[in-house]
Each structure stands twice: as C-alpha cells, then as structure tokens.
VEXROKOL-638848 format. One record per residue (C-alpha): residue number from 0; residue in three letters; chain; x, y negated, z. Coordinates in pm, 1 decimal, padded with zeros to 6 digits, always signed. Example, Ala and Ser with C-alpha at 12.3 -4.5 7.8 and 13.67 -1.06 7.14 Angstrom:
<rs>
   num   residu   chaine       east      north         up
     0      ALA        A   +01230.0   +00450.0   +00780.0
     1      SER        A   +01367.0   +00106.0   +00714.0
</rs>
This chain:
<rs>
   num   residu   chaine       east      north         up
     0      UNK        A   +02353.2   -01929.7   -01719.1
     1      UNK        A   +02183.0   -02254.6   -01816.5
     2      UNK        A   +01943.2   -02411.9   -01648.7
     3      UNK        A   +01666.2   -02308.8   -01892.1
     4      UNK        A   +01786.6   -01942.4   -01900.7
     5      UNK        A   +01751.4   -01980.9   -01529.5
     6      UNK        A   +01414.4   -02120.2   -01527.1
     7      UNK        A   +01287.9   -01884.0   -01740.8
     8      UNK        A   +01432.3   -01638.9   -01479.7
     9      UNK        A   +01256.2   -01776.4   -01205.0
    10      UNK        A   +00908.6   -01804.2   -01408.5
    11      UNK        A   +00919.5   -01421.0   -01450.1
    12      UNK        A   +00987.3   -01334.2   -01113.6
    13      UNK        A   +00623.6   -01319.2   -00909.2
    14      UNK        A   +00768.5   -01167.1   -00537.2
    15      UNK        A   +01087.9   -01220.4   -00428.1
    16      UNK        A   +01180.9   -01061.5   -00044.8
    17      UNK        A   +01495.5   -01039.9   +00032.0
    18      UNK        A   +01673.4   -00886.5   +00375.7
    19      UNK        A   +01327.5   -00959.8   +00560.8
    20      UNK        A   +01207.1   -00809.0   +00897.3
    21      UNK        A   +00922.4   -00792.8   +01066.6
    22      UNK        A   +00713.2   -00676.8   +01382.5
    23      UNK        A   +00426.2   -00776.0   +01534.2
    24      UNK        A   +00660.0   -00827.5   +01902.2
    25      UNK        A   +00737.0   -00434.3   +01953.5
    26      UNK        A   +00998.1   -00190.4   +01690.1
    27      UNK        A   +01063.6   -00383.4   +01341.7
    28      UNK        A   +00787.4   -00282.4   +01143.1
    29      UNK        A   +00994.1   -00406.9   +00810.1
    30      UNK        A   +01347.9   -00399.1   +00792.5
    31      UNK        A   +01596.7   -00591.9   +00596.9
    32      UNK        A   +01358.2   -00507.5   +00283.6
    33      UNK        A   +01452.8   -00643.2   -00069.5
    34      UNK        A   +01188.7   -00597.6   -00321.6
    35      UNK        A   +01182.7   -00857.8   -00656.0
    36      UNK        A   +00852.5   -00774.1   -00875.9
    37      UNK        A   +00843.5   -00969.0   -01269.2
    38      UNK        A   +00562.7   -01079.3   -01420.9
    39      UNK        A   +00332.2   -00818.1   -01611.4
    40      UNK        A   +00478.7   -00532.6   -01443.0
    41      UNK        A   +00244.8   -00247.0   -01239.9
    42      UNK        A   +00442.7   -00099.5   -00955.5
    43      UNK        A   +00332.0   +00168.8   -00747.7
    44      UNK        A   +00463.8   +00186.4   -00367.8
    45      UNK        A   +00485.5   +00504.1   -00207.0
    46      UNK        A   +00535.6   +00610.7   +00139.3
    47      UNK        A   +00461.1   +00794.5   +00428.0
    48      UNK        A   +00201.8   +00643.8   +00667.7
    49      UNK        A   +00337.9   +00409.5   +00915.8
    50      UNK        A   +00602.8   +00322.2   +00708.9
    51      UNK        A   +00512.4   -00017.2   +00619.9
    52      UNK        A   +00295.7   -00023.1   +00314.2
    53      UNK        A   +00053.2   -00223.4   +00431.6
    54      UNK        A   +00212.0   -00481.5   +00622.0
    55      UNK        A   +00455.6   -00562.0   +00324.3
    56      UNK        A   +00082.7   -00632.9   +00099.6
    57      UNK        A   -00057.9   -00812.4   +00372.2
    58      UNK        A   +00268.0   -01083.4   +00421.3
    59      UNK        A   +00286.6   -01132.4   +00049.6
    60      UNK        A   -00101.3   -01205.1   +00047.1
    61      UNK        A   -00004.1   -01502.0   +00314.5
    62      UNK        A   -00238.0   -01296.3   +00564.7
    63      UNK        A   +00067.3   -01267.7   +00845.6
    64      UNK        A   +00261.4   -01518.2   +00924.8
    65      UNK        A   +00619.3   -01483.3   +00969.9
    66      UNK        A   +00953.0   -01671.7   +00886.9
    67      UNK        A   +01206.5   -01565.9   +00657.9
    68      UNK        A   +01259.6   -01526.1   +00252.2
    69      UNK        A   +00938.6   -01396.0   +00111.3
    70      UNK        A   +00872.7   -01562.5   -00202.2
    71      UNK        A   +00566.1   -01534.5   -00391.8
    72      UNK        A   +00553.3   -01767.3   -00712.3
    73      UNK        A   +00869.4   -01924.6   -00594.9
    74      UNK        A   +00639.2   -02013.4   -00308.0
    75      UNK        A   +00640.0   -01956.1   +00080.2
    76      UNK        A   +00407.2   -01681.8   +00103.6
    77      UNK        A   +00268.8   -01849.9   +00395.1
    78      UNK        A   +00367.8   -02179.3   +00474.3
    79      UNK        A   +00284.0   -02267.2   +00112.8
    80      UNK        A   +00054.3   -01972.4   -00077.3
    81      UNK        A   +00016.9   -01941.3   -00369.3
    82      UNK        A   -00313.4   -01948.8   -00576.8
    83      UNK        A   -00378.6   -01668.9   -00756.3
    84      UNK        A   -00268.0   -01395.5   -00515.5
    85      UNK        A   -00571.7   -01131.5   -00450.8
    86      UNK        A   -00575.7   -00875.4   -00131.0
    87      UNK        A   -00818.3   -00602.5   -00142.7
    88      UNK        A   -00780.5   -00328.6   +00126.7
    89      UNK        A   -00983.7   -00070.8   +00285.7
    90      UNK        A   -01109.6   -00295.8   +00606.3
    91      UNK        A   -01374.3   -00515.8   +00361.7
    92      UNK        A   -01614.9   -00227.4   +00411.5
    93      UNK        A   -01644.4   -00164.4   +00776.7
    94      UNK        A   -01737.2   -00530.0   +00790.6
    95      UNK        A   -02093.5   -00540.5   +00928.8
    96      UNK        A   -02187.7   -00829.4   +00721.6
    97      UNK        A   -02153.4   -00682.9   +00390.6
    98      UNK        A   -02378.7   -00391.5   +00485.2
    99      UNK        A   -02671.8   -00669.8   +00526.4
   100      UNK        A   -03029.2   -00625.0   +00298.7
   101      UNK        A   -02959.3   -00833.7   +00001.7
   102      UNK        A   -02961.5   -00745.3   -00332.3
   103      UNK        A   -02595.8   -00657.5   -00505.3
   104      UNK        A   -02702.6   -00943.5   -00800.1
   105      UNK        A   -02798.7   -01188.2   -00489.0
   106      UNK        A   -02426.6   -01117.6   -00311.5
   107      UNK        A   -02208.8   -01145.8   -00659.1
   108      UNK        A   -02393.4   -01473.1   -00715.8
   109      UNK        A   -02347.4   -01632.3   -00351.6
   110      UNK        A   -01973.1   -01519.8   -00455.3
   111      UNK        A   -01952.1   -01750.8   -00825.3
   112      UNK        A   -02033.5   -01455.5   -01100.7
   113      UNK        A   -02221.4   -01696.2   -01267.6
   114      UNK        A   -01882.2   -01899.0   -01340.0
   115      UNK        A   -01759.0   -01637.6   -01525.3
   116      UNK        A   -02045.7   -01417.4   -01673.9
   117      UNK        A   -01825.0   -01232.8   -01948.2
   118      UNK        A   -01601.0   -01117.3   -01671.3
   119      UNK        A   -01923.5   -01044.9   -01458.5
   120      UNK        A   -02031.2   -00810.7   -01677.3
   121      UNK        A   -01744.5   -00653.0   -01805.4
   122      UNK        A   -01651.9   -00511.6   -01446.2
   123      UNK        A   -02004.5   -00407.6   -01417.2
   124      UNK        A   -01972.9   -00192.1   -01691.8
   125      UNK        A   -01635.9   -00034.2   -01591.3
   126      UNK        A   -01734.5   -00040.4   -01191.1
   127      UNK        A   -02093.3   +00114.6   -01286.6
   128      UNK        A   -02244.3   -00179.7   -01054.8
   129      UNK        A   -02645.2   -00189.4   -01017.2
   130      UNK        A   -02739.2   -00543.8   -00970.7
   131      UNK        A   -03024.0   -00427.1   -00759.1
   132      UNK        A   -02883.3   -00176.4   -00505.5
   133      UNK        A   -02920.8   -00344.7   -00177.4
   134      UNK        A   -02603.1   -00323.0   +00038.4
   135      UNK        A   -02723.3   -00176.5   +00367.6
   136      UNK        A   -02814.6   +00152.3   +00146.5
   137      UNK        A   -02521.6   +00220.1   -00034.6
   138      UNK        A   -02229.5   +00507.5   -00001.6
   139      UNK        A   -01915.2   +00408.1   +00029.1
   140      UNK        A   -01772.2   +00465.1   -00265.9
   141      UNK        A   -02106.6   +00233.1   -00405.8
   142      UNK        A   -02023.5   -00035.4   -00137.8
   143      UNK        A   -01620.9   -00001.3   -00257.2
   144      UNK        A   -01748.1   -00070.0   -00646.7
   145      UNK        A   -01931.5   -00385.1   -00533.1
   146      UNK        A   -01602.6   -00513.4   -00339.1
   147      UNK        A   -01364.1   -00460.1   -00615.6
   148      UNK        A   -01647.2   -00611.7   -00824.4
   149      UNK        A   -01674.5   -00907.8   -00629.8
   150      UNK        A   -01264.8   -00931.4   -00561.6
   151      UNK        A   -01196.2   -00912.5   -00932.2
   152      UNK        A   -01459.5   -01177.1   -01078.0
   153      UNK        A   -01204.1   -01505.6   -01067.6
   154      UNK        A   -00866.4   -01424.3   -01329.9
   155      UNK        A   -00588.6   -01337.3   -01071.5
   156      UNK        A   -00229.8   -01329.2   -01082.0
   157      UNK        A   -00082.2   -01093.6   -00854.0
   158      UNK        A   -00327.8   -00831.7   -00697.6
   159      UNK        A   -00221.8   -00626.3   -00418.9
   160      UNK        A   -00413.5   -00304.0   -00383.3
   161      UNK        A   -00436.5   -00122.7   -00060.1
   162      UNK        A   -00557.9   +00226.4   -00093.1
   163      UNK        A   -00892.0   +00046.7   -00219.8
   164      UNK        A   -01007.9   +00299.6   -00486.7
   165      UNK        A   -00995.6   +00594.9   -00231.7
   166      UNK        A   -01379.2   +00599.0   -00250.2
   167      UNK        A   -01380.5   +00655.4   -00605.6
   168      UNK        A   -01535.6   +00901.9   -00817.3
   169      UNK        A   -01245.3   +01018.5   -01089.7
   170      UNK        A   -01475.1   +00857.9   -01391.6
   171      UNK        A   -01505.0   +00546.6   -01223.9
   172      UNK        A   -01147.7   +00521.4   -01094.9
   173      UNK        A   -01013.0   +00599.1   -01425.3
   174      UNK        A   -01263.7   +00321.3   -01603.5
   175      UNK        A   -01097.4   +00096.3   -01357.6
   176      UNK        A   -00707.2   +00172.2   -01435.2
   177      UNK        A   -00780.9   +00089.8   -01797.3
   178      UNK        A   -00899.4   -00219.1   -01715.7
   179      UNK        A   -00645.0   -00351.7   -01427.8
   180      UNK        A   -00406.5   -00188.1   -01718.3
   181      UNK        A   -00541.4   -00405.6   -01995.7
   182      UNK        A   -00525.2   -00773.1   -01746.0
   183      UNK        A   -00155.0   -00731.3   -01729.4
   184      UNK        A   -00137.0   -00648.3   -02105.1
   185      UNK        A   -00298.3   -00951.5   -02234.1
   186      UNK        A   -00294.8   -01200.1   -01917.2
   187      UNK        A   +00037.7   -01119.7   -01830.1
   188      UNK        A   -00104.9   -01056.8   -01470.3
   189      UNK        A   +00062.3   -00812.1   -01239.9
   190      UNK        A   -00009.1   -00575.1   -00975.0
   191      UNK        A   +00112.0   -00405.6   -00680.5
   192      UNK        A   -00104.6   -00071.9   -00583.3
   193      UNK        A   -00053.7   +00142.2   -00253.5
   194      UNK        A   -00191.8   +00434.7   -00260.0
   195      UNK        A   -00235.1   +00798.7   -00185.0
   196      UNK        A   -00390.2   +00952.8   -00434.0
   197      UNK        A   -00142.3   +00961.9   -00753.7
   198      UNK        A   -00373.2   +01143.6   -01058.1
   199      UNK        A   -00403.4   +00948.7   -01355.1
   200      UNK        A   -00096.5   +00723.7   -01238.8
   201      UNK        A   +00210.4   +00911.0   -01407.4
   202      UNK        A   +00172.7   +00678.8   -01740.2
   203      UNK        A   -00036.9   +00343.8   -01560.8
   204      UNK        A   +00251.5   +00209.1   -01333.5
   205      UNK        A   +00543.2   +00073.8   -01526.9
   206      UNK        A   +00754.8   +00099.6   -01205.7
   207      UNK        A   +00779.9   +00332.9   -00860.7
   208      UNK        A   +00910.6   +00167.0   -00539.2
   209      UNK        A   +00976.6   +00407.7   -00252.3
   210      UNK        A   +00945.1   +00318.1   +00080.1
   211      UNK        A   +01041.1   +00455.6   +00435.4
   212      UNK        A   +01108.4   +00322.6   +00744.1
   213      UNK        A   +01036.8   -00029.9   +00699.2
   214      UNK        A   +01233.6   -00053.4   +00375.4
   215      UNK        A   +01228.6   -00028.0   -00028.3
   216      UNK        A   +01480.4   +00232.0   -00058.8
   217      UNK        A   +01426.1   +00223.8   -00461.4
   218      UNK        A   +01242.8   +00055.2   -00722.2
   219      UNK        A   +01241.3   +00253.1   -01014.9
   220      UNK        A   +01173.0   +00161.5   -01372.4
   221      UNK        A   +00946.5   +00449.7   -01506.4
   222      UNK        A   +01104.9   +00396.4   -01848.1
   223      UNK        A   +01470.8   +00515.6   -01758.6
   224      UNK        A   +01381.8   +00776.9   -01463.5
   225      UNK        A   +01575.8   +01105.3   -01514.0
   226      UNK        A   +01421.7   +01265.6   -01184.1
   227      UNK        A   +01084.9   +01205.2   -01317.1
   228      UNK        A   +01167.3   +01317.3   -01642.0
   229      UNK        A   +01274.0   +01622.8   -01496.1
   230      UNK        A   +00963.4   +01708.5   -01323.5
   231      UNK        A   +00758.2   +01662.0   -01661.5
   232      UNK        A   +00954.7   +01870.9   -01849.9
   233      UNK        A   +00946.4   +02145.7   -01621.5
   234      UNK        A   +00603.9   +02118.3   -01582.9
   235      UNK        A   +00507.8   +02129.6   -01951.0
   236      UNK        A   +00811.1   +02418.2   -01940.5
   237      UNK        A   +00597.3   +02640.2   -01698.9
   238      UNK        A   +00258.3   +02507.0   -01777.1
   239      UNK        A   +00173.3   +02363.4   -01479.5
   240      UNK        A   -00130.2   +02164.5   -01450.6
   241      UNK        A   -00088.7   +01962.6   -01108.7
   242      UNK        A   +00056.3   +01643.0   -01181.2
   243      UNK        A   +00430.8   +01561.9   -01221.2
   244      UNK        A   +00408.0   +01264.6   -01038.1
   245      UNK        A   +00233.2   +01436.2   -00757.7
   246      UNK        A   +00524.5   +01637.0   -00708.3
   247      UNK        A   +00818.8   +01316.6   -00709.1
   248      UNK        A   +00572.9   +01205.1   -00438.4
   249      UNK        A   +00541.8   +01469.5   -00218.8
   250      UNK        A   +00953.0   +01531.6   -00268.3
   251      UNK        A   +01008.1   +01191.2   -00148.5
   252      UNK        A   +00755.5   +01190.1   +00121.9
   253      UNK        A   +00895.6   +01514.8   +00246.7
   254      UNK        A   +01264.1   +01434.0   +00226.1
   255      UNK        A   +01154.4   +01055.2   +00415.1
   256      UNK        A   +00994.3   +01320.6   +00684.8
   257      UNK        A   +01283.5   +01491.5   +00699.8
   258      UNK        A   +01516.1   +01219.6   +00768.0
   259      UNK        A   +01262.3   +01067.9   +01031.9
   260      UNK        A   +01265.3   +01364.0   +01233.9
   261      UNK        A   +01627.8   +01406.3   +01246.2
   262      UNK        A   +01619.1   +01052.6   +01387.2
   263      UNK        A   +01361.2   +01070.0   +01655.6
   264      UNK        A   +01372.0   +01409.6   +01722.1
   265      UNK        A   +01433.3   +01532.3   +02092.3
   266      UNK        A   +01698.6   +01737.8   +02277.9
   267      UNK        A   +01621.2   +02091.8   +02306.7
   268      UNK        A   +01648.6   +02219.5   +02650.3
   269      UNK        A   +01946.9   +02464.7   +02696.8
   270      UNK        A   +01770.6   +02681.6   +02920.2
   271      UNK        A   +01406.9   +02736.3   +02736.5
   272      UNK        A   +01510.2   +02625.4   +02389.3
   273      UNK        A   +01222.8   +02346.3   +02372.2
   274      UNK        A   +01232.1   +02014.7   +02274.0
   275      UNK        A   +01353.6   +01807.1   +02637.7
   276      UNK        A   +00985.3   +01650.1   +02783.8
   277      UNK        A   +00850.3   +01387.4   +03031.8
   278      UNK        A   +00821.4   +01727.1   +03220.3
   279      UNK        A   +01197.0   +01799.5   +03202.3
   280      UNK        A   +01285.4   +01436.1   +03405.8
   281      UNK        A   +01013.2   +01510.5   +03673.4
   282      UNK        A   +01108.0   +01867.8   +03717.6
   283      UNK        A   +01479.0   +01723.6   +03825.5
   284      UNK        A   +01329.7   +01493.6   +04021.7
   285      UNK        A   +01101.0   +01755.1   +04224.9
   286      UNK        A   +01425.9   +01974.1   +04245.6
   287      UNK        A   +01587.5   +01684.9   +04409.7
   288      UNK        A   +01330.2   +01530.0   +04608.5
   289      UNK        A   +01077.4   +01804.7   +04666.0
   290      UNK        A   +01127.3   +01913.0   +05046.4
   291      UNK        A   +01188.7   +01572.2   +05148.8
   292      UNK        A   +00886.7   +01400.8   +04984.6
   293      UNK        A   +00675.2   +01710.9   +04998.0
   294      UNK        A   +00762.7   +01961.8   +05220.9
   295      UNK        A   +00594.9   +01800.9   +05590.6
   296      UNK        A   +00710.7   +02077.2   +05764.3
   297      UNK        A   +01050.3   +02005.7   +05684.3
   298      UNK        A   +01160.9   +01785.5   +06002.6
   299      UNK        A   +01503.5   +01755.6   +05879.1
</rs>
C-alpha cells in the first residue's frame, strides 16, 4: 500500500479500539473489544444492560481515563482528545443546575447560539424549542429538546448518543433522525447511537454493532446483512407491522441472555432441585457445628 493509500486509510478511520479492557478496579467491564468506525458512517450499538454500552461512549468521549489503544482521530482518546467529539447522555438532566429559572433563549445564548444563528434555528425548528420556556417548568422530554439543542449548536465530528432521545415524542424524534441523518450526508460527520428504542432505525443506521459481555461481538454493515434481510422479508411475507429490526434486537438480546445465564448460573441442589444458595453453605455449617456452638446443654 503506499503511503498515500495509507493515509487516506487512516483519514477515514474516526475510532479505532483494539483488544482494550477496562474496569473501574472490580470484574472487566470491557474486554479485549475491537471496534474501528469510518468517517460518515451511523452505527447503532446494541446490547443488553450492563453490558458495556455506556462505558465504551464515555472512554471514546475522553470522559474515563484509562491506558491502552483507543484511538479517536488517530488521537489518544484521553491523553490527547480530540476536538470535535460530542457526548450527550441521559445524566445532563438530573443536573440541578439546568432546572434553574432562566429563560431557554437566555441559556442557549450563555452557551454561543449567537455564533452560529443558522444552526440555532434550524434545530429549533426540528427540536420544537420555545425560546421562552423557563427551565425549572419543563417535562422531561421539553428539558431533553433543550439539551440536544444546546449539545448540537457547534458542527461536530463524532457524536456519541447515549439513550438521549428516550424522552422523545415519535414526531420530534423522527424530525431529529433526519437531521443527525442529513450532518453525516453533507458534513461527512459520523455518529455512534446507543439506544433502546429501535422504531424508525431499520433504514437510519448504515451499520449494527452487537455487544455483550464487555465486547463487540459483530459490526455489521446494514447493506450486505442476510439475517436482517430475512426478518424483512418475512415480515412483509406475513404482514407484520412491528418492526424488523425490533425483532434482530430482541433475538440477539435474548440469545446474549441466554449465554449469560449459562455462565453465571448456579448449581441446583440434588436434594430440592433449586438453584445452590448462601443458605445451602450455612445449612452445612449448622449441621456441623450446631450442638457445639448452639446446643448449651450439650456438655460434651
């Protein structure tokens, strides 16, 4: 490969983790994980809860720090971060600041709208943002429209979505696909979205990555996907109405279940058939050590 075949290579190529673990000092929380995301692309990571979903968002948005390969940009995604990287989860809400009694047009200006008013006004359209709300009164789902608002006024590079649009009406949540659709179109910008709640996904992401127990066990290009494939056909076969997608998720969430419990699941008991218990070890031990510990008649 030459070196400018290569360097084009490397331009394309926003996140870069490869064989990484992680914990915060108890089980690995990520383990030897390989994921490589190119520029433009919209991948959608599923997996169970607890699985690591948004640990692996929050290291590539530089917010933990750890050691080992996790490029970003061709950048440490810590030591050295990257500009252009933007984090929005669901903990930017429960902070008691935001909830203060300002106006919504006050808070977007203390946070630079006015440095890029086309923007500005744009999201307000698709996010359905009053400038005069005042925070301290509004829902959640109101409060959740001023953060993405607010998150998505400065051009970004790579955003990393954590379960963010939860709050969301379906109009409103749909408004906002198009556009985070649209800024990797034309900006070449790309994104990285968590999430639960799969309607209106099965043609928005241009890749899946599934993950379970700490790890990406696939990334998979929705263009050449024969499971997936599979699923909408026999949907549009039967005339089903839930969504395809839907159902590759809950197939993979179930089967990730399934191979969890086999893992961590206990003993049975011989004698009662249960699953072996805290209750099981003590029971021994009062078999063992009952009369002598307990029994102060015993003078033995």
């Amino acid at each position: 490969m030459s070196n400018g075949a290569a360097s084009q290579l490397n331009n394309d190529l926003v996140v870069d983790v490869q064989d990484f673990t992680f914990s915060y000092g108890g089980p690995d929380i990520l383990k030897n994980l390989n994921l490589q995301v190119k520029r433009g692309e919209r991948v959608l990571v599923v997996g169970g809860n607890g699985h690591g979903k948004t640990t692996l968002l929050r290291i590539l948005a530089g917010k933990r720090k750890m050691s080992g390969h996790v490029r970003v940009f061709d950048r440490d995604a810590f030591v050295d971060a990257p500009a252009g990287v933007l984090y929005l989860g669901t903990d930017w809400a429960h902070n008691t600041h935001i909830r203060s009694d300002m106006s919504v047009d006050f808070f977007l200006s203390s946070m630079g709208s006015k440095r890029w008013p086309e923007r500005t006004k744009e999201l307000i359209d698709v996010l359905e943002v009053d400038l005069n709300w005042r925070l301290h009164q509004l829902s959640d789902g109101q409060l959740r429209r001023v953060q993405l608002t607010m998150g998505l006024l400065q051009p970004w590079e790579l955003l990393l979505l954590d379960e963010v649009t939860m709050d969301l009406d379906i109009l409103v949540r749909t408004e906002l696909l198009k556009y985070l659709r649209n800024e990797c179109e034309t900006r070449g910008a790309t994104i990285i979205y968590a999430t639960h709640i799969f309607d209106g996904l099965g043609t928005w992401m241009t890749h899946t990555a599934r993950m379970a127990d700490g790890a990406i066990l696939v990334k998979q290009d929705m263009k050449n996907f024969p499971e997936f494939e599979a699923l909408k056909k026999y949907h549009q076969e039967h005339g089903l109405m839930d969504s395809p997608l839907m159902a590759l998720c809950y197939n993979w969430l179930k089967e990730d279940k399934q191979r969890h419990d086999k893992k961590t699941k206990a003993p049975l008991e011989p004698d009662t058939g249960l699953p072996h218990s805290k209750w099981d070890e003590l029971k021994d031990d009062m078999k063992q050590y009952g009369d002598k510990y307990y029994n102060y008649w015993n003078k033995e």
